[in-house]
C-alpha positions as CSV (number, residue, x, y, z in Angstrom):
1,X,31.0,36.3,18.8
2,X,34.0,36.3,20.6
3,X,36.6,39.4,19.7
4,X,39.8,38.3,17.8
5,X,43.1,37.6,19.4
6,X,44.4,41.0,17.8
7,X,41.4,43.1,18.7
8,X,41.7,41.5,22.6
9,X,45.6,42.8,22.5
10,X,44.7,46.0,21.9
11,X,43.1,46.2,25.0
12,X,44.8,47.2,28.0
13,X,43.7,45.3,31.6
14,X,42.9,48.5,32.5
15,X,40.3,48.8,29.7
16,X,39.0,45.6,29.9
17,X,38.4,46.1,33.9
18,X,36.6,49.3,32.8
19,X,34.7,47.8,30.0
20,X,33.4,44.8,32.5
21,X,32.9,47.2,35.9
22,X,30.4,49.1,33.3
23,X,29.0,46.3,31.2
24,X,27.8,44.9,35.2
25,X,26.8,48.5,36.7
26,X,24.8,48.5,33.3
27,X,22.9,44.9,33.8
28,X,22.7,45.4,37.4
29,X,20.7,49.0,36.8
30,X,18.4,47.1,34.3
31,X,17.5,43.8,36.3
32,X,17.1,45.3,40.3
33,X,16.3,48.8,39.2
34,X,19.3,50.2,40.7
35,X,22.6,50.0,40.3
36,X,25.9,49.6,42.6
37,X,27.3,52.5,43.3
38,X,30.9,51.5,42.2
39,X,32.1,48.3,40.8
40,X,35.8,47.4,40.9
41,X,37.0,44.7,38.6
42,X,40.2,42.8,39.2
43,X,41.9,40.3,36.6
44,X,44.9,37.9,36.8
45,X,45.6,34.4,35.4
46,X,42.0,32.9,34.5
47,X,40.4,34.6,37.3
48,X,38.0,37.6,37.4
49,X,36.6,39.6,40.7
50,X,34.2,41.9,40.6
51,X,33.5,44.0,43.6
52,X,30.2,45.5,43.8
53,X,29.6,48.6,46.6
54,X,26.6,50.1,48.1
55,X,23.8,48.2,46.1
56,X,20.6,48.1,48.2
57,X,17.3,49.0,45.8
58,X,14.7,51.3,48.1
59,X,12.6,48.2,48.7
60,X,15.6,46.1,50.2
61,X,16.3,48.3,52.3
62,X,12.7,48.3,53.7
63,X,12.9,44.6,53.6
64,X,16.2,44.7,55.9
65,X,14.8,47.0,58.3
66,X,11.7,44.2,58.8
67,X,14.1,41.6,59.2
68,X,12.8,40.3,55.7
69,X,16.4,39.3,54.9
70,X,15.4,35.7,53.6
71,X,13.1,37.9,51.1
72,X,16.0,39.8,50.0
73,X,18.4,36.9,49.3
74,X,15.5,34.7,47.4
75,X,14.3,37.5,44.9
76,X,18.1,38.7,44.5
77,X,19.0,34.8,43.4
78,X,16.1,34.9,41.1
79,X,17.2,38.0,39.4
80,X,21.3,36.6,39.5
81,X,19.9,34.0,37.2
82,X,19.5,36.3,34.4
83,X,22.1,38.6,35.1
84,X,25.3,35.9,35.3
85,X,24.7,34.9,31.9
86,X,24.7,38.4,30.6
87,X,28.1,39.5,32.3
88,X,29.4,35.6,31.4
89,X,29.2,36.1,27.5
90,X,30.5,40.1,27.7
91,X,33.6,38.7,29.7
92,X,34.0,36.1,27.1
93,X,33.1,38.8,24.5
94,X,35.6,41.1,25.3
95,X,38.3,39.1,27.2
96,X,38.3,35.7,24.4
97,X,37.9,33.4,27.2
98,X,35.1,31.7,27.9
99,X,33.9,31.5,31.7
100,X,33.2,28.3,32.7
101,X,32.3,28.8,36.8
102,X,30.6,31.8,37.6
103,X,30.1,32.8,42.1
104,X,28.6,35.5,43.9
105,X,27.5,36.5,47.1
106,X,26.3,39.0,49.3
107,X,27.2,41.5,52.4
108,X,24.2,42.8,52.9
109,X,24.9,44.5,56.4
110,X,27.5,46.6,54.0
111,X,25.2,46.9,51.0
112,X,28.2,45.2,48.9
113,X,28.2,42.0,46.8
114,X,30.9,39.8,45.0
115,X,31.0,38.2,41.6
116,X,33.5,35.9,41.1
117,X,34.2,34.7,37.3
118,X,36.8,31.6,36.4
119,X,37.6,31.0,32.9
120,X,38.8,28.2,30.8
121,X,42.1,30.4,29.5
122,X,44.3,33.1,30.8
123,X,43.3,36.6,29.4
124,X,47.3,37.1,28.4
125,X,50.8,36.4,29.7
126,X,51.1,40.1,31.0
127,X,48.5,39.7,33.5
128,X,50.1,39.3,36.9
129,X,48.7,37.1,39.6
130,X,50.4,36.5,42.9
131,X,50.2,33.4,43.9
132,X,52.7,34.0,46.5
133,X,51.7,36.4,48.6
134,X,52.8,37.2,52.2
135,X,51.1,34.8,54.8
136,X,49.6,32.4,52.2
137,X,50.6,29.5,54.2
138,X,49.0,30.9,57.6
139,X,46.1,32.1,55.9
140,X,45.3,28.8,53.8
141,X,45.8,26.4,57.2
142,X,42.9,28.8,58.9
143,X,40.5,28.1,55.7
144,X,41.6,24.6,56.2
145,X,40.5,24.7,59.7
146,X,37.4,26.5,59.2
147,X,36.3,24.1,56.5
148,X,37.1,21.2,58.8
149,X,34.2,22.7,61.2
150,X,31.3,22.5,58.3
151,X,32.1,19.2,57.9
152,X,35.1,18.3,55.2
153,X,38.8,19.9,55.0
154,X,39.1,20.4,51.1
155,X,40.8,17.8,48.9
156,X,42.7,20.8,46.9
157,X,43.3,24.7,48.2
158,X,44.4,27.5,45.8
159,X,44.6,30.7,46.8
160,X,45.6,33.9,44.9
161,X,45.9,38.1,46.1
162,X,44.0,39.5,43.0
163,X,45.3,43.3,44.1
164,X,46.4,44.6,47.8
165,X,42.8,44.4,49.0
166,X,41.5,41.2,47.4
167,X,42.3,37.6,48.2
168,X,40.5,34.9,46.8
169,X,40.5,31.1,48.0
170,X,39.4,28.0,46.0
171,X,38.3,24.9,47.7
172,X,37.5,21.9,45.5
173,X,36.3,18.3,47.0
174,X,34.3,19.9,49.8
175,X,31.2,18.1,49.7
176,X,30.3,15.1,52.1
177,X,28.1,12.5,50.9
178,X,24.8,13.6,52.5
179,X,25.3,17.0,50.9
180,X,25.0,15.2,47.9
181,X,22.4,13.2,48.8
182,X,20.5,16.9,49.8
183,X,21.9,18.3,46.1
184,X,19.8,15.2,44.8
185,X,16.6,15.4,46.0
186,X,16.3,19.3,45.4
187,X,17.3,20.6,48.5
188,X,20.6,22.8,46.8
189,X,20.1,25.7,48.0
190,X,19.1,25.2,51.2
191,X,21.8,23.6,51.8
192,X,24.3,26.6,50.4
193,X,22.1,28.4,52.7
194,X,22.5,26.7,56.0
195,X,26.6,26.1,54.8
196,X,27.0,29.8,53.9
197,X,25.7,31.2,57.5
198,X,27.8,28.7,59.2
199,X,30.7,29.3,57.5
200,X,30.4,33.0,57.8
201,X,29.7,32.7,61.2
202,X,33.1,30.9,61.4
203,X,35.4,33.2,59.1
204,X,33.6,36.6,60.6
205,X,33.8,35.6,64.6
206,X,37.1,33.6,65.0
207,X,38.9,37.1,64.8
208,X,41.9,34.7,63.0
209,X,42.4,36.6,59.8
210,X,43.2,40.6,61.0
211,X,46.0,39.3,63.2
212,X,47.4,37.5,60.5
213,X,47.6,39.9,57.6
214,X,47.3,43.2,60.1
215,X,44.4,44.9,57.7
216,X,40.8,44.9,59.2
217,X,38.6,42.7,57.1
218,X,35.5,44.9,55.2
219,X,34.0,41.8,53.5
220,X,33.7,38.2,53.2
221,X,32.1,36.4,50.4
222,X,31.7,32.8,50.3
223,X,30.1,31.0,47.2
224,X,29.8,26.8,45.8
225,X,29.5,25.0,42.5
226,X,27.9,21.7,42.9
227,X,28.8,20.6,39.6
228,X,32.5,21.1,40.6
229,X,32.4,20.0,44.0
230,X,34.1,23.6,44.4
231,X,33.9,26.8,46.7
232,X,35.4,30.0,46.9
233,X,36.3,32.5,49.5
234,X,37.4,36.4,48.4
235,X,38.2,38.5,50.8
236,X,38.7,42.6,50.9
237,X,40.5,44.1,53.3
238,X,41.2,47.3,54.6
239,X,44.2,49.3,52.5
240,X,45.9,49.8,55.7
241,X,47.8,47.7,58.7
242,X,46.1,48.2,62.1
């Protein structure tokens, strides 16, 4: 059941990141065995990040060190299957809006991960959102490009700075016909497979991004929805300029 409106406006944003950073730690612990170390949640408008650092269970690690990393990513999306529905219903729970597109993703060279929540309302009219931060423009025509290279320049870009490390990008209309086609027959997540390396590739080695926002980049996450024909891209930066 969903909290009232006045029991959701007694809770600060601060609370409510708190309450959702250890509602995940708490799921993550019971599903993989172990949990992140530290989980930072950011809110603003209808959008949720939540930014998970050193997670790597004994056995991963192991697994990484065998170059097993295919092993790692296929039991980790097994597990995610039963873990996004449990941190879906707390956010609506605790925030009164539903989720309706839930992402996530994986730096495993940095033992971090990124869960990415959109819901159907805004959490309240206090929460800020900057949707005009410094070098937006430079920043989206780069994603632009980038996309252009996996095939299809997105039909619709929004991007948002969810705090001073955090920047998240939403591409919708990015799939070409034969992804579909592959989406069809079964082939899904192969296909976000092959598309996420590529596109990592891409965002990681152009060395286009630093120069424009003069913060080293720690971690990119990159996730799709099918059903949407959507992506996203979040970003975390360094705190400092170069």
């Amino acid at each position: 059941m969903l909290w009232s409106e006045s029991s959701f406006m007694n809770q600060s944003i601060h609370q409510l990141q708190q309450l959702i950073a250890s509602y995940t730690g708490k799921v993550l612990r019971e599903r993989f065995g172990k949990g992140p170390e530290s989980v930072i949640v950011s809110m603003g408008g209808q959008y949720i990040t939540i930014y998970l650092r050193n997670f790597l269970t004994p056995s991963e690690r192991v697994l990484l060190q065998q170059d097993h990393t295919h092993i790692v990513y296929q039991t980790r999306e097994r597990l995610m299957e039963l873990v996004l529905p449990e941190v879906s219903a707390y956010i609506a729970q605790v925030t009164g809006s539903q989720p309706e597109e839930m992402y996530y993703d994986w730096a495993l060279h940095h033992h971090s991960g990124m869960i990415t929540a959109i819901c159907l309302e805004t959490f309240t009219e206090e929460v800020d959102l900057n949707e005009q931060f410094d070098k937006k423009a430079e920043l989206e025509q780069e994603i632009i490009l980038i996309s252009g290279q996996s095939r299809r320049n997105p039909e619709q870009l929004q991007s948002f700075e969810m705090n001073n490390r955090t920047l998240l990008f939403i591409r919708e209309g990015i799939l070409v016909p034969i992804e579909k086609e592959f989406i069809r027959l079964g082939h899904g997540e192969l296909l976000k497979s092959v598309k996420r390396n590529m596109e990592k590739q891409y965002l990681y080695q152009q060395g286009l991004f630093e120069p424009i926002l003069n913060r080293r980049i720690l971690d990119i996450f990159v996730d799709w929805d099918y059903d949407f024909n959507k992506s996203i891209i979040v970003m975390v930066t360094s705190p400092r300029s170069l």
